[in-house]
MIDOSE-1310 file (N, C-alpha, C; in nm, 2 decimals, decimal comma, always signed):
residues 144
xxxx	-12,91/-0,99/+7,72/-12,82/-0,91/+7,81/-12,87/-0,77/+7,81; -12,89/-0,71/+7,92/-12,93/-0,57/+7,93/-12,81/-0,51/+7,98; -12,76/-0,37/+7,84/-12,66/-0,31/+7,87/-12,69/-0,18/+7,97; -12,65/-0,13/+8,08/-12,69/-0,03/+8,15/-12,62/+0,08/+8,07
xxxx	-12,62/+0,18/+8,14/-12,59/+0,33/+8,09/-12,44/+0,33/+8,06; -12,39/+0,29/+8,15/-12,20/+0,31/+8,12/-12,14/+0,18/+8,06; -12,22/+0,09/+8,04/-12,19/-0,04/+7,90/-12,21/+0,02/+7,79; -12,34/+0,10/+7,78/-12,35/+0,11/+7,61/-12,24/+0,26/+7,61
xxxx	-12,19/+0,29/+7,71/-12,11/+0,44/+7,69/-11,94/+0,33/+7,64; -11,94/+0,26/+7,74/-11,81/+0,17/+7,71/-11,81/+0,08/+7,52; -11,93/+0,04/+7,49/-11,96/-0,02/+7,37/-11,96/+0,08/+7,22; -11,99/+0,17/+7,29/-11,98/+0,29/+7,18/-11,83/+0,35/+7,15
xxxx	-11,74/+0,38/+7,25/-11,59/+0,37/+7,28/-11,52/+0,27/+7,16; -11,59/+0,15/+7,23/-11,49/+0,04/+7,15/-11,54/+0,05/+7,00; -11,65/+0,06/+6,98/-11,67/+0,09/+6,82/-11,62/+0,22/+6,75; -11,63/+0,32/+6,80/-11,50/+0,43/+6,75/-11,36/+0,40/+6,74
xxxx	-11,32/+0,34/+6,87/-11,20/+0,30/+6,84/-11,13/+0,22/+6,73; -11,26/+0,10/+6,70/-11,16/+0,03/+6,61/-11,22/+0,09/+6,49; -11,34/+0,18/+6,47/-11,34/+0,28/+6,35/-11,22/+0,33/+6,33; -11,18/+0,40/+6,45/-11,09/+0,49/+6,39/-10,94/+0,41/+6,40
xxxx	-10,98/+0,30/+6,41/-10,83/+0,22/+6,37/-10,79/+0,21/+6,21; -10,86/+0,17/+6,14/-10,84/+0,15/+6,03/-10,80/+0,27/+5,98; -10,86/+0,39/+6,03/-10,80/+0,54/+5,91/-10,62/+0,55/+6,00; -10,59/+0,51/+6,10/-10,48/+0,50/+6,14/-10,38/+0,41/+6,09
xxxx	-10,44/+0,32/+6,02/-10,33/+0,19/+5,93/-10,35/+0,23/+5,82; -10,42/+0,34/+5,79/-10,36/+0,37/+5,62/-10,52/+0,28/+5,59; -10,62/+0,23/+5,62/-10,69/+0,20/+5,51/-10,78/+0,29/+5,49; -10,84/+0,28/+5,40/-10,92/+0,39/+5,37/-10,96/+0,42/+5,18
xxxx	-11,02/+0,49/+5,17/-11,02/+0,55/+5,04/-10,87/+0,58/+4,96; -10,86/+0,53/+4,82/-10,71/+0,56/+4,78/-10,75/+0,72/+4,73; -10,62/+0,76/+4,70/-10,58/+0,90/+4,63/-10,72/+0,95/+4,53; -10,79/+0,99/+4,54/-10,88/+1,01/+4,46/-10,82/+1,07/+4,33
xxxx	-10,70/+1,17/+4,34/-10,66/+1,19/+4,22/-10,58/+1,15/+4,13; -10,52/+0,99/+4,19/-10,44/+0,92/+4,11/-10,33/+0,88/+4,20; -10,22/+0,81/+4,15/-10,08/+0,75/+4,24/-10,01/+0,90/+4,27; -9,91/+0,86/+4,32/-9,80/+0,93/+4,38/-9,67/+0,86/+4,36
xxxx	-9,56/+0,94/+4,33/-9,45/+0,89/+4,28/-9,37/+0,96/+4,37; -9,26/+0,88/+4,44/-9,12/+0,93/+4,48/-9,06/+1,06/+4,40; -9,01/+1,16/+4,46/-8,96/+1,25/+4,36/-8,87/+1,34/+4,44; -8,74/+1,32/+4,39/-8,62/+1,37/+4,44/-8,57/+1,43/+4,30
xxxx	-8,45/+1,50/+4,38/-8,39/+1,59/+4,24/-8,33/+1,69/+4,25; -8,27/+1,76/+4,18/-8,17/+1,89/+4,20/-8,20/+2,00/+4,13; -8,17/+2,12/+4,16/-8,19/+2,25/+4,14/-8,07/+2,36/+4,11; -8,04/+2,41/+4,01/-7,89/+2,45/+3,97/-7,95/+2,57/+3,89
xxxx	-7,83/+2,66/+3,87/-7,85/+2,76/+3,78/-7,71/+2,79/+3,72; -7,68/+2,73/+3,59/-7,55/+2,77/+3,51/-7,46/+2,61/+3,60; -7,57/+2,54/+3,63/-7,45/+2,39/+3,66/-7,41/+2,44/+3,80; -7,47/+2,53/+3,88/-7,44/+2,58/+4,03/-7,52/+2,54/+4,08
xxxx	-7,51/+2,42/+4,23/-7,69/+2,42/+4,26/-7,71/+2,53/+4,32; -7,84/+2,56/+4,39/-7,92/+2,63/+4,44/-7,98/+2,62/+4,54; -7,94/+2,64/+4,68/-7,93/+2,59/+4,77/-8,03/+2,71/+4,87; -8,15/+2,60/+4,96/-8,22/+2,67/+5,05/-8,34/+2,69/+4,96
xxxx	-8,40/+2,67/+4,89/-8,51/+2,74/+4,83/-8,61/+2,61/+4,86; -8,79/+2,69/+4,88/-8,88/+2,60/+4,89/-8,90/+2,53/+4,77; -8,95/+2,42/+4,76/-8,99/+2,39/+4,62/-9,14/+2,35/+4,58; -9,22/+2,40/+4,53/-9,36/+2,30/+4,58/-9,41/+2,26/+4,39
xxxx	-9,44/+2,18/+4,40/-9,49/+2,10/+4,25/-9,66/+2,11/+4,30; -9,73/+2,16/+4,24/-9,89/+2,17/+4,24/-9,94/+2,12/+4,10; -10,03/+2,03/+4,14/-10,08/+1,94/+4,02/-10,24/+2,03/+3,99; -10,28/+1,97/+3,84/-10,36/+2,05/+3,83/-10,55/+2,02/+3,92
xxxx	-10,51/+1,89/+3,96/-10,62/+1,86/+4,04/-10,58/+1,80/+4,17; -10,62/+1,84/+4,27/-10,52/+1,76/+4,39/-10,41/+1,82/+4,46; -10,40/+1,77/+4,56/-10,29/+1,81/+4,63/-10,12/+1,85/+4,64; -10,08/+1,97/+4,66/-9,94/+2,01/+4,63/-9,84/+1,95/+4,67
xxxx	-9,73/+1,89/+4,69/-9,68/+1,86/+4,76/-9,55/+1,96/+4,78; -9,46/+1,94/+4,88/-9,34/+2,08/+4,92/-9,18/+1,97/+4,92; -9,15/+2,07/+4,93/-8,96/+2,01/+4,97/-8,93/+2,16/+4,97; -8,76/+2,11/+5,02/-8,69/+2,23/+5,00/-8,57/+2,16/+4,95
xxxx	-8,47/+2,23/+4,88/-8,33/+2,21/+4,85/-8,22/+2,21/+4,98; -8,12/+2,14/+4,97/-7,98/+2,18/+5,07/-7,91/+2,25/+5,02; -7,78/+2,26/+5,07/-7,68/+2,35/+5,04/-7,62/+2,29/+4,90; -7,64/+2,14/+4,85/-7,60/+2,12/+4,72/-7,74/+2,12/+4,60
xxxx	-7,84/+2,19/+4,67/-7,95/+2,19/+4,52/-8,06/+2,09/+4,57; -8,00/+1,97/+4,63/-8,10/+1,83/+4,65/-8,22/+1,88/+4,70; -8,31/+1,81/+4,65/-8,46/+1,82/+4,72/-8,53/+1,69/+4,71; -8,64/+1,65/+4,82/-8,69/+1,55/+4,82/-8,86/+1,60/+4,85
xxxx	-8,97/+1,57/+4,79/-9,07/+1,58/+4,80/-9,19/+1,49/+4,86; -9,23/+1,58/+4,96/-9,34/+1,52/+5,03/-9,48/+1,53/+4,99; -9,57/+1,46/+5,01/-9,71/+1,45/+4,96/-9,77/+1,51/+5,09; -9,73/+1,44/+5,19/-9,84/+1,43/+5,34/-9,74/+1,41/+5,46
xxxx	-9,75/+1,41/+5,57/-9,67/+1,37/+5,65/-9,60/+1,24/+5,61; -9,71/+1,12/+5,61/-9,64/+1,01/+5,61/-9,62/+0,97/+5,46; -9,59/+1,05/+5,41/-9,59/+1,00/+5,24/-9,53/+1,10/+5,17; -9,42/+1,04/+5,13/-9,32/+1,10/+5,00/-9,38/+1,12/+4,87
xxxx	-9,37/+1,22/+4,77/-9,35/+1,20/+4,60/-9,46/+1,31/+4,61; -9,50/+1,32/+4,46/-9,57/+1,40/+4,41/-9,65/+1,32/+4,31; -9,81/+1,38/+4,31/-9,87/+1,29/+4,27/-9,92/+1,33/+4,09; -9,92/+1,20/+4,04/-9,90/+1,16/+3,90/-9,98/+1,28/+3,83
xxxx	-9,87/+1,30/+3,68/-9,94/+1,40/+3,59/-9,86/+1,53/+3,60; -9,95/+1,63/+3,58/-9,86/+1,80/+3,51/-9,88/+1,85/+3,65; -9,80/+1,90/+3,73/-9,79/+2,04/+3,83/-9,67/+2,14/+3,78; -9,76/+2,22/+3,79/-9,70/+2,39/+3,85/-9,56/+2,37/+3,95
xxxx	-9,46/+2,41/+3,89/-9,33/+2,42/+3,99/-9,30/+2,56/+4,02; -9,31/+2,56/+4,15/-9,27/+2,67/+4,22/-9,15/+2,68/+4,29; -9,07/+2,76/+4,25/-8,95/+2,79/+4,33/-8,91/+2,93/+4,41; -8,93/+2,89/+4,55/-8,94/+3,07/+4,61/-8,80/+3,01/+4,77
xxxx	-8,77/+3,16/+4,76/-8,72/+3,21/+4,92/-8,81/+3,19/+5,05; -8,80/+3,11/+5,09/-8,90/+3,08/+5,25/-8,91/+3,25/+5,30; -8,99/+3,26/+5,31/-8,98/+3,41/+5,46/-8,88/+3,38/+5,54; -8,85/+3,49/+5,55/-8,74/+3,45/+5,71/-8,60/+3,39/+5,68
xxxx	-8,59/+3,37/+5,53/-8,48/+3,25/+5,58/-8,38/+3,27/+5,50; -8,23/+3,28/+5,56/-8,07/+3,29/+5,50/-7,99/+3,20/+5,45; -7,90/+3,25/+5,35/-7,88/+3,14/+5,33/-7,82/+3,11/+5,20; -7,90/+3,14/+5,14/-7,95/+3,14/+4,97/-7,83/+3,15/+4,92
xxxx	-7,76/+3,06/+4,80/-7,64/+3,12/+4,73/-7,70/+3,22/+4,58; -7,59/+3,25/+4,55/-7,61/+3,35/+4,44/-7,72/+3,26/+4,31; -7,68/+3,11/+4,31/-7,73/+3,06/+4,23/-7,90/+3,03/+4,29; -7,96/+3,03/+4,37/-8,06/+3,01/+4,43/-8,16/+3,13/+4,39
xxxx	-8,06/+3,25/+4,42/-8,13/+3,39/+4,39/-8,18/+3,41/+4,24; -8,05/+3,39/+4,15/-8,11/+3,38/+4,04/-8,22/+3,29/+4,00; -8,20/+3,16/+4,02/-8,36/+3,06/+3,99/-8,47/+3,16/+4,04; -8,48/+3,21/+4,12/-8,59/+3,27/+4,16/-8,60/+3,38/+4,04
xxxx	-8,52/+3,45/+4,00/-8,53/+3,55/+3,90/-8,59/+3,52/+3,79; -8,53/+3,39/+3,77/-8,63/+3,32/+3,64/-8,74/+3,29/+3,66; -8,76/+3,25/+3,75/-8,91/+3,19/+3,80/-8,98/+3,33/+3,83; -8,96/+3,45/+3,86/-9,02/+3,57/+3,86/-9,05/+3,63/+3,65
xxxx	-8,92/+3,60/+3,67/-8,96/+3,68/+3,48/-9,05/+3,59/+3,41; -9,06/+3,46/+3,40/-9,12/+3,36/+3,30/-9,29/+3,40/+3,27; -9,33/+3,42/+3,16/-9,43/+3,48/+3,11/-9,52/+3,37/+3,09; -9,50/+3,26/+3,12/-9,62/+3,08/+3,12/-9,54/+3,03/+3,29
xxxx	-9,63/+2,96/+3,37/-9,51/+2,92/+3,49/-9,48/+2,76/+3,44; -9,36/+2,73/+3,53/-9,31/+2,64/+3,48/-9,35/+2,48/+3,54; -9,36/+2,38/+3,44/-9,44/+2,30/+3,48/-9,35/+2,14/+3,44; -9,37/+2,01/+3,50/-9,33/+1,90/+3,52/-9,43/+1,82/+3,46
xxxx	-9,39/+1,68/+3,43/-9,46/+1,56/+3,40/-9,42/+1,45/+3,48; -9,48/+1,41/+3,58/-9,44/+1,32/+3,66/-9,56/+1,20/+3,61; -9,48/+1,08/+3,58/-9,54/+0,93/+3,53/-9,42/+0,85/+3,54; -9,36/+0,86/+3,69/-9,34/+0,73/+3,73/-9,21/+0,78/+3,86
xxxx	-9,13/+0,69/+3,90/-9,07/+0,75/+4,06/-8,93/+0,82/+3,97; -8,91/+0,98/+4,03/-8,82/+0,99/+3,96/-8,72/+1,02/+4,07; -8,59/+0,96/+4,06/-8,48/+0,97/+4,19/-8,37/+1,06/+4,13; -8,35/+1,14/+4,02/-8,28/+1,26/+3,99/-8,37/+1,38/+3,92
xxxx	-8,45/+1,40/+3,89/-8,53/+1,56/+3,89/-8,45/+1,63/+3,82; -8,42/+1,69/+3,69/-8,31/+1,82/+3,71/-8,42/+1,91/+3,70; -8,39/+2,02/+3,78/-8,44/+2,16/+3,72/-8,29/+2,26/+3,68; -8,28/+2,27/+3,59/-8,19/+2,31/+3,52/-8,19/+2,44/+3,46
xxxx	-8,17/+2,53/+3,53/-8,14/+2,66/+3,49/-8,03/+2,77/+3,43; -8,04/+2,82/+3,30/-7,96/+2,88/+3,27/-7,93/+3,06/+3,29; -7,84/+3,12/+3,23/-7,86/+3,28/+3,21/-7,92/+3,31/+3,09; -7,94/+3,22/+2,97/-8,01/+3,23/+2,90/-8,17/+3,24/+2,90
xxxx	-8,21/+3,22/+3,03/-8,35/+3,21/+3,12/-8,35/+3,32/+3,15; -8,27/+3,41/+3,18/-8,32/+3,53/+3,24/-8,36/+3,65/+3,11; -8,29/+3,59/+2,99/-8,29/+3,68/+2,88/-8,47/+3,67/+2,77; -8,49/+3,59/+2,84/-8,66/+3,53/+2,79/-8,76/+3,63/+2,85
């Protein structure tokens, strides 16, 4: 069979396409840095949550993942668009004020205070799906 000019243009088409099918179903290369775990949880200062603040957990190899808190503390963590948690092992938690954004109760502001004063940053162990998180802040935190 002799393919003319706009067959092998059509033939080339369909072999991209279903290339690029499979990265569209999720197949592909796994996490090169390990699993990913669900991770939800709450954010309080003196048992008050802390409501509106970004949250981001950065691992020491790999990808950060974000959330934010609501008006009761709750946060839920995303990896990627289509993928929830934070992935396995020690990250860096970060707690900050988005730019731009109102809101914040008194207890929110202080978490950030502590997370400004702390002289090591503060850090998690995630090994396995965690669906309550505390980050638990005191005033005895600010005195450190």
């Amino acid at each position: 069979m002799v393919l003319n000019f706009h067959n092998k243009i059509r033939v080339c088409l369909l072999l991209f396409l279903l290339g690029s099918l499979g990265l569209l179903t999720g197949c592909g290369p796994k996490n090169p840095w390990g699993d990913v775990y669900p991770v939800e949880g709450t954010v309080t200062f003196d048992g008050n949550p802390a409501s509106r603040l970004e949250v981001t957990f950065t691992p020491e190899q790999g990808r950060p993942s974000v959330g934010g808190t609501d008006d009761n503390g709750k946060f839920k963590m995303e990896y990627t668009i289509r993928q929830s948690g934070v992935q396995a092992g020690k990250s860096r938690v970060m707690l900050s004020i988005p730019m731009g954004s109102q809101g914040q109760n008194d207890a929110a502001k202080k978490v950030v205070e502590v997370m400004k004063s702390r002289k090591e940053p503060y850090h998690v162990e995630i090994t396995k799906k965690e669906k309550d998180l505390r980050l638990d802040f005191t005033s005895a935190d600010l005195k450190n």
